[in-house]
N, C-alpha and C positions, 0 to 999 in steps of 0.2 A: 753535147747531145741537145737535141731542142727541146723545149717543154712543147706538151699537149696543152693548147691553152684553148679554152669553151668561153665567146664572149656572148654577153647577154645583155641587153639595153632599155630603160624607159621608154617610153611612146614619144619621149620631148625631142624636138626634132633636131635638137645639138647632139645630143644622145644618138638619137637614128644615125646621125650624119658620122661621128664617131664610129660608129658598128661599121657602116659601110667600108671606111677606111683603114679601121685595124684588120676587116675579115680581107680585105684586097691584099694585106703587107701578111699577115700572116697565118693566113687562112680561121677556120673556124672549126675545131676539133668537137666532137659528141661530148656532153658535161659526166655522161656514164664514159669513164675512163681515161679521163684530162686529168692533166696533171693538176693544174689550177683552174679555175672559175674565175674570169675579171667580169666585172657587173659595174656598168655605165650609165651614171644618175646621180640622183641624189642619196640622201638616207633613208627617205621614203621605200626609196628601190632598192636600197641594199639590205632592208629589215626582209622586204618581201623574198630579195633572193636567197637571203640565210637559210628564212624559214620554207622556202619550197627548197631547198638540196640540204636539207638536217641528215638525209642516211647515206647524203654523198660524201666519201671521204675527202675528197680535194677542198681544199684549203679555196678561200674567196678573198681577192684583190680587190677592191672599186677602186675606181675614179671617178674624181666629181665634175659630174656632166649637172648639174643640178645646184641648188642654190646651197646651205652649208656646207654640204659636204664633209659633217664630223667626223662620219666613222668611213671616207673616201681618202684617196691617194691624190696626190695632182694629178692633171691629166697632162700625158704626153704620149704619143706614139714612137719618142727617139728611146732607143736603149730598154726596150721593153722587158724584154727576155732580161737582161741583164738586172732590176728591177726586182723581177719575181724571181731571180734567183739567189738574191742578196734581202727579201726583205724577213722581214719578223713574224712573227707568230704570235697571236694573242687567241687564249683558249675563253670564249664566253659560254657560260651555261642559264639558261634563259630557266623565266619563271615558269612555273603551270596554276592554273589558275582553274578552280571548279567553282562554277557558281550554280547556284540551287535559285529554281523560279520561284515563283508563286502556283505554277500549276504542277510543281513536282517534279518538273522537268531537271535535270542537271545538263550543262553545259561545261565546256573542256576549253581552255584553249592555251597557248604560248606565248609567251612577252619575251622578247632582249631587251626591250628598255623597261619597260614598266606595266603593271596591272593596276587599272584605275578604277575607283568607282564613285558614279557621277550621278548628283540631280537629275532626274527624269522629267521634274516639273517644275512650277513655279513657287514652290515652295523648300525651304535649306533640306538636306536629310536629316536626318538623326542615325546614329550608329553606335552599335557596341563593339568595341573591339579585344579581342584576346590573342593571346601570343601562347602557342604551345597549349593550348586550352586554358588557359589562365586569363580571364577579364583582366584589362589592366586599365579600361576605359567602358566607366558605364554608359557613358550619352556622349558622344562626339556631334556637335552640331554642324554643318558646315557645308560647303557645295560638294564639298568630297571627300577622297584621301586615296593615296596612292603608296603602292609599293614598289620603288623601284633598283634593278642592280647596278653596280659601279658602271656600266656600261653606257646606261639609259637615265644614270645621272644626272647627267648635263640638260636633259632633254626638259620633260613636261615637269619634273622633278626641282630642278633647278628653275623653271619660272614660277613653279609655287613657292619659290625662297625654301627647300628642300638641299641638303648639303652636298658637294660634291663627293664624291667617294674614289677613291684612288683603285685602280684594276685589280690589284692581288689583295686589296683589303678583307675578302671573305666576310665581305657584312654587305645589308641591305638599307635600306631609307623608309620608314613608315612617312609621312609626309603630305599634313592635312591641307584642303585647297580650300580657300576663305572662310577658315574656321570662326565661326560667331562665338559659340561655347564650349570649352574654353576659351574664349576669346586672344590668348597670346600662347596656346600651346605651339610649339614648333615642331611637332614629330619626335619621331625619336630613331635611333641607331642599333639593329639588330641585328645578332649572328647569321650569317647566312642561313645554319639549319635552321633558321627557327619556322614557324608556321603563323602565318597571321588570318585571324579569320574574322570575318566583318560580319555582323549582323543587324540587319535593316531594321528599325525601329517605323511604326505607323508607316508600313507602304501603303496601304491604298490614299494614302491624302498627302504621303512623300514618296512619290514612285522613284526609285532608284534604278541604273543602268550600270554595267559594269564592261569595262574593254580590257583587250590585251592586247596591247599592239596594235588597235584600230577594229578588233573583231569583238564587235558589239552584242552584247546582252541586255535586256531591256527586260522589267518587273523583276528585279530579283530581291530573293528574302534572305539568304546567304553566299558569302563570297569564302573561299579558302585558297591562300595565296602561299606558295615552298618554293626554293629552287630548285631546279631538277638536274643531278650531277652525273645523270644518265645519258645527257643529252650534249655535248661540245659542239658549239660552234667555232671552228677555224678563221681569223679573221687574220690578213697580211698587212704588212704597215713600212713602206718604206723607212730603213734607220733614222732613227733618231726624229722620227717622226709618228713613233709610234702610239696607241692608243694610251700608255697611262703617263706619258711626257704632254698630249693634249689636255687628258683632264687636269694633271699640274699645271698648266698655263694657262689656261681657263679661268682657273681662281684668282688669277694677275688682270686680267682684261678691266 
């Protein structure tokens, strides 16, 4: 029986040209009622397509029409169907992330890789940070610090010198970005339930911003970072090529 397969592609024009060729070989099914979702880009486009079909059940394939390509498949049009009928399953549950402004306002938003909060100006932040309501850091000084899951590891995570974490590990990365003071803290390693909640020390002379996943807040006075196990993202992975044999190999590079 053939799969419903819903393809969807970046604006990059190897991608467009991609789309045109697989909807000609085999057509292009509604993503309300496909069996799978393939999404043609990069990682860029596949965080985006997670997070626009979160209440779609079908499972999401990429291929990398785009430059890494970490959390993409190779790209081939041969033995397609065969492919997504043979690949893996890896269940992601992204962060939620509430941040509170300076004008009272709260802001919402969703990470699979990571929740960041960053320098707003030309001066370091200062930050207090607690776990579970517990301060375990009075003054973090630094351009930032991030939370992020095994997923989004490898990502902004990993170029802060932030650890890898392996997929079924059930733990997060706290993970400070050019921290001044403590000058050699390195982050640290927390259970996934945990709660981590940032608190902006002197915003108006160190304006802080806070993202998840690219979706920017700017003046904030509080950050609260959980993972939410309400929410699975279905991601597919060719055998033996799957998401937590990448982040293993990653660490060998």
């Amino acid at each position: 029986m053939s799969l419903r397969i819903a393809f969807c592609a970046s604006r990059a024009p190897i991608a467009q040209a991609a789309l045109a060729g697989l909807t000609r070989r085999f057509g292009n099914h509604s993503e309300h009622g496909a069996d799978v979702i393939v999404a043609l880009g990069g990682d860029g486009f596949m965080l985006q397509t997670l997070h626009r079909t979160e209440n779609n059940p079908a499972a999401v394939y990429g291929m990398n029409r785009g430059t890494v390509g970490f959390l993409m498949n190779e790209y081939s049009e041969h033995g397609l169907e065969e492919r997504l009928k043979a690949a893996e399953v890896t269940v992601i549950n992204p962060l939620v992330m509430r941040a509170i402004c300076t004008d009272g306002v709260e802001h919402r938003g969703l990470a699979i890789n990571e929740v960041s909060i960053l320098r707003a100006g030309p001066q370091a932040a200062r930050l207090r940070i607690s776990v579970d309501g517990q301060v375990r850091m009075s003054e973090l000084v630094c351009d930032g610090a991030l939370v992020a899951t095994p997923a989004g590891s490898t990502a902004y995570n990993y170029s802060a010198h932030g650890p890898i974490l392996p997929i079924g590990s059930d733990v997060l990365a706290l993970t400070a970005v050019a921290p001044f003071r403590p000058r050699r803290w390195r982050g640290a390693l927390l259970p996934k339930s945990a709660e981590v909640s940032m608190e902006v020390l002197d915003p108006e002379k160190r304006p802080v911003m806070a993202e998840a996943d690219g979706d920017s807040v700017r003046d904030v006075l509080q950050v609260h970072i959980k993972s939410e196990p309400g929410i699975e993202h279905r991601v597919l992975f060719d055998p033996g090529h799957g998401l937590e044999e990448r982040l293993i190999r990653e660490q060998f590079v």
